[in-house]
C-alpha positions, 0 to 999 in steps of 0.5 A, spaced: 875 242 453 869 245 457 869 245 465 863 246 470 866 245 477 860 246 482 861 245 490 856 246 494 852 245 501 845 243 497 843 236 494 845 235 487 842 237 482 844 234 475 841 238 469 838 232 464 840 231 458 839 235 452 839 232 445 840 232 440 848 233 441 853 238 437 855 231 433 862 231 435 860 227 442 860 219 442 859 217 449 857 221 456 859 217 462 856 219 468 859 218 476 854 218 482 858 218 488 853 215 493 854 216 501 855 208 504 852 205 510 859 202 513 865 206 513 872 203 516 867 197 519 862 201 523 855 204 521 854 210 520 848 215 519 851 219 513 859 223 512 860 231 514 864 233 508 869 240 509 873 242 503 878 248 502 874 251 496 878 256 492 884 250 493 879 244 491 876 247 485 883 250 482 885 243 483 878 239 479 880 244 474 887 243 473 887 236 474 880 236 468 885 240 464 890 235 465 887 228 464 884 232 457 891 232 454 891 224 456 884 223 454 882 229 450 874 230 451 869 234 449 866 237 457 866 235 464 861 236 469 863 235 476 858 236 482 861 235 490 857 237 496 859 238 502 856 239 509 852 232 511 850 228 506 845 222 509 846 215 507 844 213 500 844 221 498 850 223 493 856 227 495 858 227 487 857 226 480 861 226 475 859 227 467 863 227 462 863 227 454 868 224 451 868 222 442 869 215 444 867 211 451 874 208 451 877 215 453 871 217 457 872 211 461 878 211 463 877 219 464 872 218 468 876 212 472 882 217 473 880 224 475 876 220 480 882 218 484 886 224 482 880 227 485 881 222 492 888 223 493 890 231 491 883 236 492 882 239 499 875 234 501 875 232 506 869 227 510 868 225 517 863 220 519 856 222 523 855 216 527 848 215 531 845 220 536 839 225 536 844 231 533 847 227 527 840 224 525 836 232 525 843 235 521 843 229 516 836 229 515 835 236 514 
C-alpha cells in the first residue's frame, strides 16, 4: 500500500485527481474534516491545532499499514493541518483508494477514529477577541 503523510501549517491543498487510473482501483473515497462553528456548546472562531510531528506521523502510518491487512487498499493520502484554522476551513483530508467501496469505507471510517484517539494532535478552541480573529484569518 502506498502512504503520503503531510502535516502541515499551510491551507490544504489536495492535488486532482488524474484519470485514467492503473485499473486495479474501483473506489476513491475522499474525508474532508471541516472546522465547526460550536465546540462543547460554545461558538467559536476557529481551533489551534499543536501536534508532536515525528510521533504523530509515525503513528498515521503505522495505523494505514495496519488497517491494510484488515481492508487491503491500494493508496492513502492524508493531510492535517496545524496552527489556526477558521471556521469553515479544513484541518483534514483524507483519501483513499480501495479495490472496492466496501473497504474503502470502512477504512476510511476506522483510520479516522484511529487517528482521533492514538496520534499526538491536539486542538484548542480560539474564542472571539481582536487577537484570535487577525491569527485565524491570516
Amino acid at each position: 500500500m502506498e502512504i503520503e503523510i503531510l502535516i502541515t501549517e499551510k491551507p490544504i491543498v489536495v492535488p486532482p485527481l488524474e484519470f485514467p487510473l492503473q485499473g486495479e482501483t474501483g473506489a476513491i473515497i475522499e474525508f474532508w474534516g471541516v472546522v465547526r462553528l460550536m465546540e462543547k456548546g460554545k461558538k467559536i472562531a476557529g481551533l489551534d491545532y499543536e501536534a508532536y510531528q515525528p510521533m504523530a506521523k509515525k503513528i498515521l502510518y503505522e495505523i494505514a499499514e495496519e488497517l491494510s491487512k484488515k481492508y487491503p487498499c491500494k493508496k492513502i493520502e492524508v493531510h492535517h493541518r496545524l496552527g489556526a484554522v477558521a471556521v469553515g476551513e479544513p484541518s483534514l483530508f483524507i483519501r483513499i483508494f480501495g479495490k472496492h467501496r466496501m473497504e474503502a469505507f470502512q477504512f476510511a471510517q476506522e483510520y479516522i477514529d484511529k487517528l482521533k484517539a492514538e496520534v499526538p494532535i491536539w486542538k484548542n478552541p480560539l474564542t472571539y477577541g481582536p487577537s484570535c480573529l487577525s491569527s485565524v484569518q491570516s
